[in-house]
C-alpha positions as CSV (number, residue, x, y, z in Angstrom):
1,X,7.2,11.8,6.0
2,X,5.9,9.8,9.1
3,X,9.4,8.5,11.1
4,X,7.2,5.1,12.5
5,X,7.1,3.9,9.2
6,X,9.1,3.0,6.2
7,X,7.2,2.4,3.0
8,X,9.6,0.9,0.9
9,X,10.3,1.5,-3.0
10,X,9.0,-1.8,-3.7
11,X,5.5,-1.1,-5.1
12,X,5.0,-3.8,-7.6
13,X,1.3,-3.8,-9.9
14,X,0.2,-7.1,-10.5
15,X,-2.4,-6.8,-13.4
16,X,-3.3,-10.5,-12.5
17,X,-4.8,-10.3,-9.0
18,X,-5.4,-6.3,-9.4
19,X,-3.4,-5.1,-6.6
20,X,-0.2,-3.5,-5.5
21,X,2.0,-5.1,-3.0
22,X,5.1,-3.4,-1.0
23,X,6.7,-3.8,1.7
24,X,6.9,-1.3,4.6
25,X,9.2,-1.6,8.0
26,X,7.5,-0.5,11.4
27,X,9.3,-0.6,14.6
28,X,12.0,-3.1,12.7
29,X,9.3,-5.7,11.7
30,X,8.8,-5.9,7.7
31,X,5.4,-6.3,6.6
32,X,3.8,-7.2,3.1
33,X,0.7,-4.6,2.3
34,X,-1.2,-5.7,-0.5
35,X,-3.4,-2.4,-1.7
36,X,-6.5,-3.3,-3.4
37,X,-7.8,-1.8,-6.5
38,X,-11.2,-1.0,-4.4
39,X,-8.2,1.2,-2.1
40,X,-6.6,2.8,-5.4
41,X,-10.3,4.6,-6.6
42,X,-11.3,5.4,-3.0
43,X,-8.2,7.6,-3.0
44,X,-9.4,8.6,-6.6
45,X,-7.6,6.7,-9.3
46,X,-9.8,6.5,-12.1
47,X,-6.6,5.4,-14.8
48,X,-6.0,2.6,-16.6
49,X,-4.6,-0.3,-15.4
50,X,-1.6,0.2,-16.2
51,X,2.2,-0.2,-14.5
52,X,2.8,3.3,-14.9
53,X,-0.2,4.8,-14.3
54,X,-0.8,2.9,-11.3
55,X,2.9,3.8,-10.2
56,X,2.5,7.4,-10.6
57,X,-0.3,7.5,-8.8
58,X,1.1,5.6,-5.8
59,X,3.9,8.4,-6.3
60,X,1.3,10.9,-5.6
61,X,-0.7,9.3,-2.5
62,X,2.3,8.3,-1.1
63,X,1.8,10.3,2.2
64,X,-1.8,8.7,2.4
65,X,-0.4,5.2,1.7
66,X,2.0,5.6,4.6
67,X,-0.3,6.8,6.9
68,X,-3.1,4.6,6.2
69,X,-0.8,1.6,6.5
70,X,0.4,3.2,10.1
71,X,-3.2,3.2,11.5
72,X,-3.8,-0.5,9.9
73,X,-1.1,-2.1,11.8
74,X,-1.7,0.3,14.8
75,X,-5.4,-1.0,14.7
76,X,-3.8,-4.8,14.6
77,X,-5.6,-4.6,10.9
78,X,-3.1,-7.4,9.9
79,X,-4.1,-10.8,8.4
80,X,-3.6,-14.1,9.8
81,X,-0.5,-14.8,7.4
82,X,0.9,-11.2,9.1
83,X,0.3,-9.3,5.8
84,X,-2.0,-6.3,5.6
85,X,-4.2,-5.6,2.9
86,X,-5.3,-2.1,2.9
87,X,-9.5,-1.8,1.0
């Protein structure tokens, strides 16, 4: 577990817009990451979309997600809005 970041257990599917959002806290800031679906295969989810699927799958990569969302905001990735979206 990286101690720079917190990924919270917030991980929310929309089927809608094809993403998952959560929020993480780094160095007492909270951020709203948006992981696209593009993100989701390059990490090798080939599922349907579907809550659980997705879910358990997030489960799985959740080291990666954490990581990848620490370099992101490291790299001042962020959006205008102060959202990341992780590709």
């Amino acid at each position: 577990m990286n101690q720079s970041i917190l990924v919270n257990d917030d991980m929310a599917w929309s089927p809608l817009n094809q993403h998952v959002q959560f929020t993480a806290q780094y160095s007492g800031a909270i951020i709203k990451c948006t992981l696209t679906l593009e993100y989701l295969r390059s990490k090798g989810f080939s599922g349907e979309l579907q809550s659980e699927a997705i879910d358990a799958f997030c489960s799985m990569i959740s080291f990666d997600i954490e990581e990848d969302t620490q370099q992101a905001i490291v790299d001042e990735q962020l959006e205008d809005n102060g959202c990341l979206l992780l590709r």
